[in-house]
N, C-alpha and C positions, 0 to 999 in steps of 0.2 A: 504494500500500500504506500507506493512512493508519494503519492501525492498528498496525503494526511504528516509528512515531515518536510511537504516544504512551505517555505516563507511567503506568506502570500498576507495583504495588504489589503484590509475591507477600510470603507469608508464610517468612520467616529459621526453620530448625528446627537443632534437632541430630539427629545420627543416630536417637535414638529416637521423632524426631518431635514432638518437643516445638517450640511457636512460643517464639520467643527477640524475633523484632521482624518489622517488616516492612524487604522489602528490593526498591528497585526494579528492574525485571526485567532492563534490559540491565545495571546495573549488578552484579545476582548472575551473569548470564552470563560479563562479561568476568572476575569477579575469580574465577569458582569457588565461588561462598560457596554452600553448602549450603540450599537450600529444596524448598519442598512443588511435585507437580506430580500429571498424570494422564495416564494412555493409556484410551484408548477404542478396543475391538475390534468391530466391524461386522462381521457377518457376515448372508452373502447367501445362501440356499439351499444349506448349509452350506461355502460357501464363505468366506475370510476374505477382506474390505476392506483391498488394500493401497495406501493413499497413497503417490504420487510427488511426495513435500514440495517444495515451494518455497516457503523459510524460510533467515533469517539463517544457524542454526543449523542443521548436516547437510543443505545444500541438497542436491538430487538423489539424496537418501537415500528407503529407502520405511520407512514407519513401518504401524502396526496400529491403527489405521486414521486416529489422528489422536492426540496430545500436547497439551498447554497447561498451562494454570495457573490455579492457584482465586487471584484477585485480591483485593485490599480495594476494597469499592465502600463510600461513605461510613463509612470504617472499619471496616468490618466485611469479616473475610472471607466469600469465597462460600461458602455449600455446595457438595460434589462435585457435587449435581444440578442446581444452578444451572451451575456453570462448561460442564457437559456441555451442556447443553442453549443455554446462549450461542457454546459452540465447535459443535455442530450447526450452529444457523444460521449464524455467519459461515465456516465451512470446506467445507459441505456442501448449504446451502440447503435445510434441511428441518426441521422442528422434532420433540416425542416423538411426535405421530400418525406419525409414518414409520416407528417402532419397532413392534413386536409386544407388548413388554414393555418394563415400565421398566431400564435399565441394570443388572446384576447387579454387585456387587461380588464380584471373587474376591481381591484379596490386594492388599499394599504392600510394596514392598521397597527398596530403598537403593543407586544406584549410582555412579560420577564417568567424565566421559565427555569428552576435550577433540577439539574437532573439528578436523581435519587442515587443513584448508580454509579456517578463519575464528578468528576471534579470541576466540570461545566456547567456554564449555563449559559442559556438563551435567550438572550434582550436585545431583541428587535423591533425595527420598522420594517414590514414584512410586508410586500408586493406580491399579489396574487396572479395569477395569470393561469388561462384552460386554454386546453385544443383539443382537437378532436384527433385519433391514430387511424391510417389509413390497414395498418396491421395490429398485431400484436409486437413489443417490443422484446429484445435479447437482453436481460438485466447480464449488468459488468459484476461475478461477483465479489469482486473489489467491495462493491458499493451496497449487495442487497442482497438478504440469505434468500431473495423471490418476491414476488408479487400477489397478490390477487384482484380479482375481476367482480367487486361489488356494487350493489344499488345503493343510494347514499342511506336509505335506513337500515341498510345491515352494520355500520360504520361501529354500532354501539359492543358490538359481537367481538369488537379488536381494540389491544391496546393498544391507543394510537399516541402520536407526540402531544405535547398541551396545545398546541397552536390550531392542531386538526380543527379541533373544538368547538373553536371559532370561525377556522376556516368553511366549514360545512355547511353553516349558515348562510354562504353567497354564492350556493351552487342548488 
């Protein structure tokens, strides 16, 4: 899992989402510090994409369909549809042709989340975004012990991350 030891650079916010600085990732994880992130919702013949994470952070939790973070790449941060579409391929194995449409934006919201499990936590400004799979995707198992293919009332049937929670409400 080379990519969970390296140095990588999220954007520091306050609550309103303002950038303040950048802040490196494990280092906002362990302290709490507040930064930007995103969920991405898959969904499969209307079914929703539920990841079985295997990650530092809420290991063997199931998320919608996948989490991460818009980066600074030579200073700059990413765009939302850059980071998506980098977290596609290394989570998922598939780039936007696997999509029907490009990722919709539905909303941001604000949560702090410390994992029971591990020495993180989760305090974000969290960017939602769905699309629709023209397939089923190849989980990287780097990223995820598997999937499942549920109707959002089954949702309550898994333990999901905290953020799901709330996230479920705008789908």
């Amino acid at each position: 899992m080379d990519y969970y030891k390296k140095e990588l650079f999220l954007a520091q916010v306050d609550k309103e989402d303002n950038i303040l600085s950048k802040v490196e990732r494990w280092d906002a994880h362990k302290s709490g510090i507040l930064h930007r992130g995103f969920t991405m919702i898959l969904m499969y013949k209307d079914k929703i994409v539920l990841q079985h994470r295997k990650h530092l952070a809420f290991d063997g939790y199931f998320d919608l369909t996948f989490s991460s973070h818009q980066i600074y790449v030579n200073n700059v941060l990413q765009t939302d549809e850059d980071a998506i579409n980098e977290t596609l391929k290394r989570e998922w194995n598939i780039d936007g042709s696997g999509l029907k449409s490009i990722p919709k934006y539905l909303s941001k919201f604000y949560y702090k989340a410390k994992d029971p499990q591990s020495i993180f936590t989760e305090h974000e400004v969290d960017y939602i975004y769905i699309a629709e799979l023209i397939n089923l995707p190849d989980p990287n198992p780097d990223f995820a012990y598997g999937f499942k293919l549920i109707n959002k009332q089954e949702i309550e049937n898994y333990k999901v991350a905290p953020w799901v929670k709330q996230i479920i409400e705008l789908i």
